[in-house]
N, C-alpha and C positions, 0 to 999 in steps of 0.2 A: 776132884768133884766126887762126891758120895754118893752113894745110890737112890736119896732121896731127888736130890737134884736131877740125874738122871730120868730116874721116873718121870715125873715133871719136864720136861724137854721132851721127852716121846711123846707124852700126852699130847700136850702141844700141838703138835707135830701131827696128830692123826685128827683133831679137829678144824685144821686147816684154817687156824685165827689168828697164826702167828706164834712162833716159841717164843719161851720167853728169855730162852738163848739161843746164837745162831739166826739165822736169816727173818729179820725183821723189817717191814715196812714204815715207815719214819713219816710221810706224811704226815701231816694236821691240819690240812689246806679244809674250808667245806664240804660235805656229803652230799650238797644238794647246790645246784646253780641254775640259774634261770638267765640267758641270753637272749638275745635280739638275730632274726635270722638275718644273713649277710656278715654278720660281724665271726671273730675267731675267738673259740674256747681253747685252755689249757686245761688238760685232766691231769692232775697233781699225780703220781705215784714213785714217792722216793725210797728207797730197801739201804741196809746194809747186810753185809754177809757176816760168817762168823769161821771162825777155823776149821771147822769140822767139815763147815759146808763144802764139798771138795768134788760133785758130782758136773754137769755141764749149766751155766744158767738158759735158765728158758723164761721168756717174759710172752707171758699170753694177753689181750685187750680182748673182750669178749662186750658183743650189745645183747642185751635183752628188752627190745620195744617196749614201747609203751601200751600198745596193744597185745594180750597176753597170749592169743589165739596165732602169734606170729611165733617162730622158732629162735633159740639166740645162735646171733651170728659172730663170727671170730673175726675179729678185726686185725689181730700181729700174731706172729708167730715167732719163737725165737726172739733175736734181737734186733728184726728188722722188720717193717710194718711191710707187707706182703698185698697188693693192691688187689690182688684178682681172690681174694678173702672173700671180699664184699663189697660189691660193684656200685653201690650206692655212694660212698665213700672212696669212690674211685680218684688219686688225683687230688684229695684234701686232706689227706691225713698224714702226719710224720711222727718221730717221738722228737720229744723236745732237744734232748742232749746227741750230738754226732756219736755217741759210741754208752750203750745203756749198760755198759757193764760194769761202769764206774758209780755205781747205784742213782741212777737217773730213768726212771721207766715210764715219766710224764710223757703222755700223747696231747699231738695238739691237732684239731679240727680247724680247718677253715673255710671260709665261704656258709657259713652254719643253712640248715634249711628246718622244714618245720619237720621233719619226717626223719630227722638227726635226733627226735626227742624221743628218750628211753634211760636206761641203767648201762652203766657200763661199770664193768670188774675189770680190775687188776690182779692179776696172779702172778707170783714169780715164785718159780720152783728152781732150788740146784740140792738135790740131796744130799742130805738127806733133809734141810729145811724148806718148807714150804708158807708161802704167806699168802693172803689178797685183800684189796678196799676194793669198796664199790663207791661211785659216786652218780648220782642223779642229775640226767641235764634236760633240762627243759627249756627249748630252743620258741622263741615265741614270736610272734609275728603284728605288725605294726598295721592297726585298722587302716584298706584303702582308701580310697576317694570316697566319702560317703555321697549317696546321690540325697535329694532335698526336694521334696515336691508335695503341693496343697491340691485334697483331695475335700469335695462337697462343695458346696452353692456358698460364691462370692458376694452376698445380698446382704445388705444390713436387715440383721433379725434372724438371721441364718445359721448352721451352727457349720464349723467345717475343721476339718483335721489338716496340720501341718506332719509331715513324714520323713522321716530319716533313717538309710541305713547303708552298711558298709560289706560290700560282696565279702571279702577278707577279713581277717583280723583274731589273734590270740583273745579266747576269753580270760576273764570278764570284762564283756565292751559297755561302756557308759556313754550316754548320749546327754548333751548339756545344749539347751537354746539361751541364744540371745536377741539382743533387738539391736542391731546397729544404727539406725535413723531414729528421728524426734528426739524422746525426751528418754529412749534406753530401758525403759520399762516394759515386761511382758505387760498382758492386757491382764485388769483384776480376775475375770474369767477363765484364765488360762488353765488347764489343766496338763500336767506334767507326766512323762512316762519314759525315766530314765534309761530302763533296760529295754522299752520296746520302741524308742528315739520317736515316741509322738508327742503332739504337742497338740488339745483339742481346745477349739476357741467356743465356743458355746453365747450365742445371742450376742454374736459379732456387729460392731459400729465400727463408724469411719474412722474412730479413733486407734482402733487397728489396726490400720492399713501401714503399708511401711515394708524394712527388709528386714529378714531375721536370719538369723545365724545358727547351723549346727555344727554341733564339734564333737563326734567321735575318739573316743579315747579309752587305750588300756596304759597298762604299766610299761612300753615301751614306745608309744606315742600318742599322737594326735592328727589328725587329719579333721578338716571342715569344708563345708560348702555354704551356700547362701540360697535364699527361697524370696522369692518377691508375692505381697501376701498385696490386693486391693479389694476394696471392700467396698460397692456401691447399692446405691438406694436399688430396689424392685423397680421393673417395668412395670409401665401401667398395661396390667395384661386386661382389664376392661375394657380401653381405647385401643388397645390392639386388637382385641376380638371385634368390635364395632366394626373399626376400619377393613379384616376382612369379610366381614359376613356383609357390609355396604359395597364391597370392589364386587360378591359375588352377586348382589342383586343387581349391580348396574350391567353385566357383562353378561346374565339373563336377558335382561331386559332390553340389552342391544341384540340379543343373537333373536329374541322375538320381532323386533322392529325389522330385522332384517328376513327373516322369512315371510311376514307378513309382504314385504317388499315384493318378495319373490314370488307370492304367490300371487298377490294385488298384478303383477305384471302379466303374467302369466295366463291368468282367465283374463285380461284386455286383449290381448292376442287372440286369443281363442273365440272371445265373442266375435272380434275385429274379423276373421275369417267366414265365421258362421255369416255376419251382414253381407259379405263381401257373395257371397253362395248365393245368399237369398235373391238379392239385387240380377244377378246375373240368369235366373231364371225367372224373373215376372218379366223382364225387358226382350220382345220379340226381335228378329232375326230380322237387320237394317234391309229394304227392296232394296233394287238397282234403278237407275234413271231411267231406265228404259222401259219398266212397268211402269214407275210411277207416268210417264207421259203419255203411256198407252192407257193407262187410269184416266186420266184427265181428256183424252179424244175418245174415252169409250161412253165417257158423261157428256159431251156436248151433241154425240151423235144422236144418245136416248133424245136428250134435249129435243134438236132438231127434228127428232121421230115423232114429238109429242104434240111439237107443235103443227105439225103437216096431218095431225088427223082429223079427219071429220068423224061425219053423224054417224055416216054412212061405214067407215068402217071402224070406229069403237067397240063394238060385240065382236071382235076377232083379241083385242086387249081388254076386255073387261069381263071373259069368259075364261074360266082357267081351263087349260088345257091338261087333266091328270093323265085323260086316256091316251096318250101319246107316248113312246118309247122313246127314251131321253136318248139323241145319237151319238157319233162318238166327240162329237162337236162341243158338248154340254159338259161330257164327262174333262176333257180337258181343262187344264188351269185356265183364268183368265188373261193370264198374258197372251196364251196361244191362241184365243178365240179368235175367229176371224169377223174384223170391223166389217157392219154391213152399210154399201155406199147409200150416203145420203139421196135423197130422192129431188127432183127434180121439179121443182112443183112456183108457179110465178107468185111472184111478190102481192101482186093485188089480191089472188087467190087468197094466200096466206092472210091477209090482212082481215076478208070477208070473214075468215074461219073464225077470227076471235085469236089468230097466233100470235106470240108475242115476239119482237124481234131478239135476237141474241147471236153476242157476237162471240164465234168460233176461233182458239186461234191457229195459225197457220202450223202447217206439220211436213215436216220430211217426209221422206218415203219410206225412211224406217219408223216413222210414228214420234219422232221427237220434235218437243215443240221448237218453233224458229222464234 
């Protein structure tokens, strides 16, 4: 080897792209791969050595995120993948070949996640030759269950949005409607909005109505749901306002008929009272039979008085007496007055006087008649 050659192989060597004698990576697999999470990646890193290389091999797997603010992490060490490196990767990761020193330094991933997505290098150094590839994995994730739901007034003449969208999913996600029932056509109206999975119906008819379909989709799947879309004529909101503003005047108009009830009741009573008061004070306090019979012998005795008088003593009754001191006789009630005995006077007498006969009738000794 001459010392140009030489040179050249150092050089190499201190740019860390590989000599171009001595410890070279052979790979040719992709720089860049794009997988489905769940599924298992191989990272290609094939070396051979060269004579000289005579130092110990060391095979390093290093991540650098996707996210640039995050540090890179070392995945192997040596020639055996070393778990407590990097705990995210705990339990998934091996190298492809039982023994890497037979120039096999491929690591394989598995169980992939979306958080697996970043750069990772290969390094294999035995000095004095040193090499590395990087390759790029981008780990992608399958749109979920999109949910499917109509948003605005169900009314013909109406305009109303159909809605689709997927919690999950690696970008860039496409949203695609269909029409599963009738004749499979969206409506001529429709309006499309692939990236924001809407679908707007604008001056919607019955001829719209039906099921329609969304389907959610990147480059490692699809996922769909279904939306039920009916379209009916307007209420008659004329005859619905009629009918309550009629329920409210009949239910006035019974709560008046009914207080008028109560009140129309209410003064009947009350009047009804007041008669009943009145009545009870024009009407005097019933006697007992025992005045009224002493009434009725106090009148046959005047009677009898009237007719036994003559000429002779009429100016003792036809002469008022003012100047006399009324006794205690007077002042008492007429029931207590004491009856004065009839007089004793003959029939033929009586006759001459002009008296008139009159028949008395008979009385107890308390004054009742027999």
């Amino acid at each position: 080897m001459d010392l140009r050659t030489s040179c050249l192989c150092l050089f190499n060597i201190i740019l860390l792209a590989g000599p171009a004698c001595g410890l070279q990576i052979t790979s040719t697999g992709p720089t860049s791969i794009e997988k489905a999470s769940g599924e298992t990646v191989k990272l290609d890193c094939q070396f051979t050595l060269a004579a000289e290389d005579s130092g110990p091999l060391d095979i390093e797997w290093s991540l650098q995120p996707s996210d640039n603010q995050k540090t890179e992490q070392v995945c192997t060490q040596g020639d055996r993948a070393f778990e407590h490196y990097y705990e995210p990767l705990k339990g998934r990761v091996h190298f492809n070949s039982p023994d890497p020193k037979n120039g096999d330094a491929s690591m394989n991933i598995m169980g992939l996640k979306a958080t697996d997505t970043g750069t990772y290098q290969c390094k294999v150094k035995k000095v004095p030759g040193i090499s590395s590839r990087k390759i790029l994995l981008t780990v992608m994730v399958r749109p979920s269950k999109p949910r499917c739901y109509a948003e605005g007034q169900t009314n013909v003449g109406k305009d109303m949005v159909l809605r689709c969208s997927s919690a999950e999913g690696t970008q860039p996600l496409q949203y695609i409607w269909e029409r599963t029932t009738g004749n499979k056509l969206l409506p001529p109206l429709a309006v499309l909005d692939p990236v924001g999975g809407t679908m707007s119906l604008r001056n919607a008819t019955e001829a719209a109505s039906g099921t329609y379909k969304c389907i959610a989709k990147n480059r490692i799947g699809t996922e769909e749901c279904l939306v039920e879309v009916n379209i009916t004529q307007p209420p008659n909101t004329a005859g619905v306002i009629a009918g309550v503003v009629i329920c409210i005047l009949l239910v006035l108009i019974l709560l008046a008929l009914l207080l008028f009830c109560c009140c129309r009741a209410r003064n009947k009573k009350k009047y009804e009272k007041e008669i009943a008061y009145e009545i009870r004070e024009d009407v005097p306090a019933p006697k007992s039979r025992v005045s009224t019979a002493r009434s009725f012998t106090s009148v046959g005795s005047q009677r009898s008085s009237l007719g036994s008088m003559s000429p002779s003593n009429l100016h003792e009754y036809t002469k008022p007496q003012y100047d006399k001191i009324p006794s205690e006789e007077y002042e008492r009630p007429p029931s207590h007055a004491p009856i004065p005995p009839p007089s004793r006077m003959a029939g033929p007498n009586l006759s001459r006087m002009g008296a008139i006969p009159v028949m008395v009738p008979a009385q107890n000794r308390d004054g009742s008649i027999v």
